[in-house]
N, C-alpha and C positions, 0 to 999 in steps of 0.2 A: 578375332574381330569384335569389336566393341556392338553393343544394341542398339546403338544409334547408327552406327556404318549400317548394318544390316536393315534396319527401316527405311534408309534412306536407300540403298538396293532395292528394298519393296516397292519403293514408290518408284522409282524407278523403270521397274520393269511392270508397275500396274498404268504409268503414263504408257509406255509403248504397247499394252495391252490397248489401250482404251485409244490412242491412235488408229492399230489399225483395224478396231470394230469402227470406226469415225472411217474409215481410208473405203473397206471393203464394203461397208452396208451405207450405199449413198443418201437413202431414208433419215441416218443419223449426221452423218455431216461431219469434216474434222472441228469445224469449231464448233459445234455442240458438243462433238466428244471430247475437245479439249476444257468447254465450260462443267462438264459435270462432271469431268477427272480432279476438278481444282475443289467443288464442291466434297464432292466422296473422299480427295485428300484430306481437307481442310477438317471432315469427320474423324478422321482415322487419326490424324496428327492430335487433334485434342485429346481423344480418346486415350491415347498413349502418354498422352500427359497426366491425366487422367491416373492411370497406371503406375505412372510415376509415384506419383504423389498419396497417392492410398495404399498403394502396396507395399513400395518401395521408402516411402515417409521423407521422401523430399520435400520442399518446399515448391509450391507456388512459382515465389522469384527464382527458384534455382530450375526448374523445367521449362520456365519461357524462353529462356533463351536457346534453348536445345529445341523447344518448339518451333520457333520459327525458322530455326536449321532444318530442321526434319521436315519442314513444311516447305520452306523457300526452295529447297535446290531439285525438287521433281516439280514445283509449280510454277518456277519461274520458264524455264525451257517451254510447260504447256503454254503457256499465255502468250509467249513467242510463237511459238506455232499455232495460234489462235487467231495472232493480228496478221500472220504471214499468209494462213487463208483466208481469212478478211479480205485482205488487198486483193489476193488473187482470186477470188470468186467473182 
């Protein structure tokens, strides 16, 4: 399995972490847990870019596009479950 499958599992399964602390602890809320899973992604996706590119000696243009893969598919689903407890709140 390729490094990029496996981050995108991370995120993944730190979206459905951070659900159901958002679900179970009503104090946080799911759309607050889904706004600061998209933030703390949005850390961790660069940062891997980041890794990319200093360790690995990619380029720049060649990590953004894996960036925004790696970022889009566990934060697109939050944001959906974002606006979908929006409405229903």
């Amino acid at each position: 399995m390729s490094r990029t499958a496996v981050i995108i599992i991370a995120g993944l399964v730190l979206f459905v972490a951070f659900l159901v602390v958002g679900y179970l602890w009503q104090t946080v809320g799911v759309r607050r847990a889904m706004e600061d899973f998209v933030l703390v992604w949005f850390a961790l996706a660069v940062f891997n870019m980041a890794i990319g590119v200093l360790e690995a000696g990619y380029t720049v243009g060649e990590e953004l596009p894996v960036l925004l893969l790696i970022f889009a598919v566990p934060a697109v689903p939050a944001l959906g479950v974002r606006l979908y407890a929006a409405r229903t709140a």
